[in-house]
C-alpha positions in Angstrom: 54.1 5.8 -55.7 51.1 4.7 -57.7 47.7 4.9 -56.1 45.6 2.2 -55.2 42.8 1.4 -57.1 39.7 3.0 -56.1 37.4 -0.5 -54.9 40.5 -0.8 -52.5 40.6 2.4 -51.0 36.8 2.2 -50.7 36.9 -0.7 -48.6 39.4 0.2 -46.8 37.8 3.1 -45.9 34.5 1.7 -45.0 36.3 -1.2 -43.1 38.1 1.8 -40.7 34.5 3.2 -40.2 33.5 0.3 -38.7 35.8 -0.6 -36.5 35.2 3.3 -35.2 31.6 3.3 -34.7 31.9 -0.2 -33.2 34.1 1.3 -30.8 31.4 4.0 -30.1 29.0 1.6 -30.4 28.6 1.3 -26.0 28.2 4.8 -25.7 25.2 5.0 -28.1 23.7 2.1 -27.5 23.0 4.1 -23.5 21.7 7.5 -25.6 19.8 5.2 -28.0 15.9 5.4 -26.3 16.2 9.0 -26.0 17.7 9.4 -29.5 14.7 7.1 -30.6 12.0 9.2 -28.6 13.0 12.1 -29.1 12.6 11.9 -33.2 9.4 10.1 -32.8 8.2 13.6 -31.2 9.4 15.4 -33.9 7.8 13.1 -36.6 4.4 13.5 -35.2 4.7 17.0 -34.1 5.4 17.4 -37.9 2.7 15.6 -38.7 0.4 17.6 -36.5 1.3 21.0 -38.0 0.8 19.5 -41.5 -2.4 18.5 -40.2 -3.5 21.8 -38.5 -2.6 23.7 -41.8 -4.4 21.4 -44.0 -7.1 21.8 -41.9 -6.5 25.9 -41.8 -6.6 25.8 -45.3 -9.7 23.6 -45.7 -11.4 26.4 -43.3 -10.5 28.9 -45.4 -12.0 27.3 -48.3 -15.3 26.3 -46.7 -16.0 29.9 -45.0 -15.5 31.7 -49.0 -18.4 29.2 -49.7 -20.8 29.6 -46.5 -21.8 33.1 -46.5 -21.6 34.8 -42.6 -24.8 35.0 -40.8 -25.6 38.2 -39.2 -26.3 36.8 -36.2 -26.7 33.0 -35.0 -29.9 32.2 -34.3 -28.6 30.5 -31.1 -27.7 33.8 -30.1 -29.4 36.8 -27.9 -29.0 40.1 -26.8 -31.0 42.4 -24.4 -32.4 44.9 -27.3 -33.5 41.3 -28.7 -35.3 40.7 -25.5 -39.0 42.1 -25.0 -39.5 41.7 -21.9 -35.9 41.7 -19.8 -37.3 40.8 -16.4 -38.5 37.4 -17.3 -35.3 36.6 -19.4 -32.9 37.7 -15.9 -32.3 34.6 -13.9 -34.7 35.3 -10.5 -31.5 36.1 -8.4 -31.4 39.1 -10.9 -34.8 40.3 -10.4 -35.8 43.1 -8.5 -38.6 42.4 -5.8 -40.9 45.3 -5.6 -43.4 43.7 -3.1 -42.0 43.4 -0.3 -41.4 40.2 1.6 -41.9 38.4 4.6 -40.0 39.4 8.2 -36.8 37.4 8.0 -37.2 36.7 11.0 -40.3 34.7 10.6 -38.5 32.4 7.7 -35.5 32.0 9.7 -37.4 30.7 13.1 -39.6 28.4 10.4 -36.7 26.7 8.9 -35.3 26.2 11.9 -38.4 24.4 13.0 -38.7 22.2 9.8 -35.3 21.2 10.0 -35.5 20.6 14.0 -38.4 18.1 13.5 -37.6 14.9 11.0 -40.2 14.0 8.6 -42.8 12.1 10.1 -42.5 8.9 7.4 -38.9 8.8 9.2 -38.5 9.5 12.6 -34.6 8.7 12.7 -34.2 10.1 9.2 -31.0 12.0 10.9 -29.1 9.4 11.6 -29.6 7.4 8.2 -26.9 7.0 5.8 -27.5 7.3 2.0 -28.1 3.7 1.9 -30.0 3.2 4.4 -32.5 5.8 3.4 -32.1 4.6 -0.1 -34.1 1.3 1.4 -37.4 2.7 2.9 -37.6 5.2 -0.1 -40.1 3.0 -2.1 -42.7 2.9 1.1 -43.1 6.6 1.1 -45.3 8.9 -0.4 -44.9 11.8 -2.2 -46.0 13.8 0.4 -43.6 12.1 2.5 -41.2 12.4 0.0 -41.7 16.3 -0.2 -41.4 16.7 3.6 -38.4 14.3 3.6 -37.0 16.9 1.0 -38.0 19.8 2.7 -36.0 18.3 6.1 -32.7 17.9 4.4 -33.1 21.0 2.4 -33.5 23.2 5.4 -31.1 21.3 7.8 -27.6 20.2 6.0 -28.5 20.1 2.3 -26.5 17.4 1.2 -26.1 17.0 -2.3 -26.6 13.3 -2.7 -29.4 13.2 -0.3 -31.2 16.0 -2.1 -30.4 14.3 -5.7 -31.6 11.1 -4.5 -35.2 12.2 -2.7 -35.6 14.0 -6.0 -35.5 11.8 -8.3 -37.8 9.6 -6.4 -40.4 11.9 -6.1 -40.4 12.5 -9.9 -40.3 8.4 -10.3 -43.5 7.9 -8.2 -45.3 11.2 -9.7 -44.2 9.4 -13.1 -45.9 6.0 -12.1 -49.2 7.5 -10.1 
């Protein structure tokens, strides 16, 4: 038997694939958003690595050109350091006089944060707010001692933040 010519079998061929993947064609279409996903990740996680070596390269390049500094100017050491004391945050420091009874400091903030400023007799039961509003009829003294209250009695953040930044305003305007 003779063969077929070869633009016959072709078709024929291509005609039988179709019908097969048609067939498959439900089961794909379900896998087809992860299938889709899945090689967008690996497209741009291609593209990042391409990136990051171009960018390794380009690194490599630049730093042959810039010569290395010894040491950078924004950094410091202790044999840099004349005098270390003054370069040690206070908490650091070592105290050689020595300090008042702890006693004494403990019974005086007790006291400032038992009495409520004078300026603001209820200034305990404010809220933020509230406080907020008779800030701009009050000193700087009374400011300070407002400060001095919440500081030694319960130190809230926003209250502290807030008194201030008023008392720098009004030392700004005076």
């Amino acid at each position: 038997m003779k063969s077929l010519p070869l633009p016959l079998r072709l078709a024929a061929g291509i005609a039988v694939t179709a019908v097969e993947r048609a067939r498959d064609l439900p089961t794909k279409i379900a896998g087809l958003p992860v299938t889709v996903a899945s090689q967008a990740l690996q497209v741009s996680m291609r593209v990042q690595q391409h990136v990051t070596e171009l960018a390794i390269k380009g690194d490599e390049v630049l730093a042959a050109l810039r010569p290395v500094e010894e040491a950078p100017d924004w950094a410091t050491f202790d044999e840099d350091v004349d005098d270390v004391d003054h370069a040690r945050p206070a908490f650091d420091r070592v105290v050689d006089e020595p300090e008042d009874d702890p006693w004494e400091q403990e019974e005086q903030a007790i006291t400032v944060a038992a009495t409520p400023p004078s300026a603001v007799p209820n200034y305990d039961e404010l809220s933020l707010p509230q406080l907020r509003a008779r800030l701009r009829q009050l000193s700087v003294g009374d400011l300070e001692e407002a400060l001095a209250h919440e500081r030694a009695g319960e130190n809230r953040p926003e209250f502290v933040g807030m008194l201030t930044r008023r008392i720098a305003t009004v030392r700004d305007q005076t």
